[in-house]
C-alpha positions in Angstrom: -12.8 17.6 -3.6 -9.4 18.1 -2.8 -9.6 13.9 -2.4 -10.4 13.5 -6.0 -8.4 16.6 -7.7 -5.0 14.6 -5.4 -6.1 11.1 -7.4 -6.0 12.7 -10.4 -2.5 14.6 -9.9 -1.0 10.6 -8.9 -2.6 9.1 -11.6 -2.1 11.3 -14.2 2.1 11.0 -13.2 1.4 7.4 -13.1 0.4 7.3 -16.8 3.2 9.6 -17.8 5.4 7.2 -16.1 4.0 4.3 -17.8 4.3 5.8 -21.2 8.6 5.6 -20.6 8.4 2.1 -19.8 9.1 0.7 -23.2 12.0 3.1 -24.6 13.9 0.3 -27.0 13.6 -2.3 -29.7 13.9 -5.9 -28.5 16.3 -8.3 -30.3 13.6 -10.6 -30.7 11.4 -7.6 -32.3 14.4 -6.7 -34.7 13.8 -9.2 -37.3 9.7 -7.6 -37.5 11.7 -3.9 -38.2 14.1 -5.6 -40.5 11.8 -6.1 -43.3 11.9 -5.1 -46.6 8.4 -3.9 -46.6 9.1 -1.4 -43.7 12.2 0.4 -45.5 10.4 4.0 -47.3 10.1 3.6 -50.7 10.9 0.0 -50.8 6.6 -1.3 -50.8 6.3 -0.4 -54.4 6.4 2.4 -57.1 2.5 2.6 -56.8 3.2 4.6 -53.4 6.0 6.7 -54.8 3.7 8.0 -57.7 0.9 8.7 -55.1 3.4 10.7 -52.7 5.0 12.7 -55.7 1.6 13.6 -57.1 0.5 14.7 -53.6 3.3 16.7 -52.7 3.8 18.2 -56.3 -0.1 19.4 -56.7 0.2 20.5 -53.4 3.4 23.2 -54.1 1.9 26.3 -55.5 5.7 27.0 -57.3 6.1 24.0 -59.2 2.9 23.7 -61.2 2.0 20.2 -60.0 4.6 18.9 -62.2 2.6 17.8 -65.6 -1.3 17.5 -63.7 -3.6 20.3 -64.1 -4.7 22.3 -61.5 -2.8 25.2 -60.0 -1.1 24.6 -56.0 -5.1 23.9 -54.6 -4.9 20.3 -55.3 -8.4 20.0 -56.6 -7.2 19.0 -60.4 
């Protein structure tokens, strides 16, 4: 018992060490990042309308900002 608890102690410090391995962007990875499509609010206004209507139906204060339906979100 002892045997098996010791495993688990080493292996769960070798998959905490394996999870720092990769700690930066490669140059080669950089041009993926650099996309327009990745920038917030850049996809398209489609997602800015969705995130607004969330947010605003969601806040109890502001009324949900022109929906109906009070701060529960279920307009």
């Amino acid at each position: 018992m002892k045997r098996l608890m010791s495993l688990v102690a080493v292996m769960a410090v070798l998959g905490a060490l394996a999870g720092c391995q990769n700690l930066g962007v490669q140059p080669w990875e950089r041009d993926l990042l650099a996309k327009p499509v990745m920038t917030p609010g850049a996809a398209d206004g489609l997602d800015d309308a969705l995130d607004d209507h969330i947010y605003f139906s969601k806040e109890a204060t502001s009324g949900g900002r022109g929906f109906g339906g009070g701060g529960c979100g279920c307009n």
